[in-house]
C-alpha positions as CSV (number, residue, x, y, z in Angstrom):
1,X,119.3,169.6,-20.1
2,X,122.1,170.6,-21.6
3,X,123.7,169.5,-25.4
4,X,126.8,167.7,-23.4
5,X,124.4,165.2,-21.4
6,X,121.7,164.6,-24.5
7,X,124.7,163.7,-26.7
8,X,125.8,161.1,-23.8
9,X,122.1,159.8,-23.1
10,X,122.1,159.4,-27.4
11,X,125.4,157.8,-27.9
12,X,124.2,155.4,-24.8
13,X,120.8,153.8,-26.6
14,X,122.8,153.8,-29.7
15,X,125.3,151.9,-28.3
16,X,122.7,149.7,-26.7
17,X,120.4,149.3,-30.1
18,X,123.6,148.5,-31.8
19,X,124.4,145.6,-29.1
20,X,121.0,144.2,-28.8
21,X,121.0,144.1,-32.7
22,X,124.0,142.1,-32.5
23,X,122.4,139.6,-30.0
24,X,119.5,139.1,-32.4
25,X,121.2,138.8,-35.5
26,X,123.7,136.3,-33.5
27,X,120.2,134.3,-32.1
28,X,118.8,134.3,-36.0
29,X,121.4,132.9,-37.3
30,X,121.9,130.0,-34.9
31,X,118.8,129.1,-35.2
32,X,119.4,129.0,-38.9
33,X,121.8,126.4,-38.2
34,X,119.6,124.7,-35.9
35,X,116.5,124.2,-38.5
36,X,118.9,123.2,-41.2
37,X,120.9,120.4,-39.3
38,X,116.7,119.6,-37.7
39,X,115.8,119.6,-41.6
40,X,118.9,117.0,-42.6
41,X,118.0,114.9,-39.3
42,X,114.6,114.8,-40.8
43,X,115.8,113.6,-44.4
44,X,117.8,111.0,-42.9
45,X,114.9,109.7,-41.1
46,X,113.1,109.5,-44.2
47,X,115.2,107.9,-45.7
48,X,115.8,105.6,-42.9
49,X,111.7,105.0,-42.7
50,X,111.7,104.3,-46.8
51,X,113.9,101.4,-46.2
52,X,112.5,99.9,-43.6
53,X,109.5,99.9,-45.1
54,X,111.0,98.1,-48.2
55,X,112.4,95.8,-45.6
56,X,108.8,95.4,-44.2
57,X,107.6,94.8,-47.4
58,X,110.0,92.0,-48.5
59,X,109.4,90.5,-45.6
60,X,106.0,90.3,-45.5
61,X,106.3,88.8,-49.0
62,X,109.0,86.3,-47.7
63,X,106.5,85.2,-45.0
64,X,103.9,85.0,-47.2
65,X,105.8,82.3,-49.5
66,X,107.0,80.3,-46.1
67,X,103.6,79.6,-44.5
68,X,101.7,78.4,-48.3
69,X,101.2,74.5,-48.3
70,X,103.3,73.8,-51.0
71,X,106.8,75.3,-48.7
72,X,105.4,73.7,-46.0
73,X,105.0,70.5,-47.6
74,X,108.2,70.8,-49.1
75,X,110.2,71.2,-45.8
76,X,108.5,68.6,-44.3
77,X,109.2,66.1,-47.0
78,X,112.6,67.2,-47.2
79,X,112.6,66.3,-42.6
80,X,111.3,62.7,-43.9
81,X,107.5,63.3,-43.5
82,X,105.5,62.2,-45.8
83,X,102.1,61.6,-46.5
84,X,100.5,58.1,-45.9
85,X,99.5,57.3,-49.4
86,X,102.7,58.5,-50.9
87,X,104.6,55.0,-49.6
């Protein structure tokens, strides 16, 4: 072969190297982007699952308070039930 066409075939896959390295670094850093905004979605749904678990919490407790006797007893006297020996 001669120098003119093993310059050509060179300057060719340099060319290409340079282009695919472009592609790559171009793919890497979206999927930079794409793990941070995935990490921030994830944060958010922590946060989202802390609360409701508060919520969960609270309510459990509310619940709890509704179904003792005494708030029972307390609604019901307040409907006009009472208890036979109260009168």
């Amino acid at each position: 072969m001669d120098e003119q066409k093993i310059r050509k075939i060179f300057s060719a896959s340099i060319v290409i190297a340079v282009l695919l390295l472009a592609v790559l670094l171009t793919f890497m850093v979206y999927q930079m982007f794409a793990i941070g905004a995935k990490k921030r979605e994830i944060d958010a749904l922590d946060a989202q699952i802390a609360e409701l678990e508060e919520q969960k919490k609270n309510t459990e407790d509310k619940i709890s308070i509704w179904l003792s006797d005494w708030k029972i007893e307390e609604k019901a006297r307040e409907k006009g039930w009472y208890y036979r020996t109260d009168k």
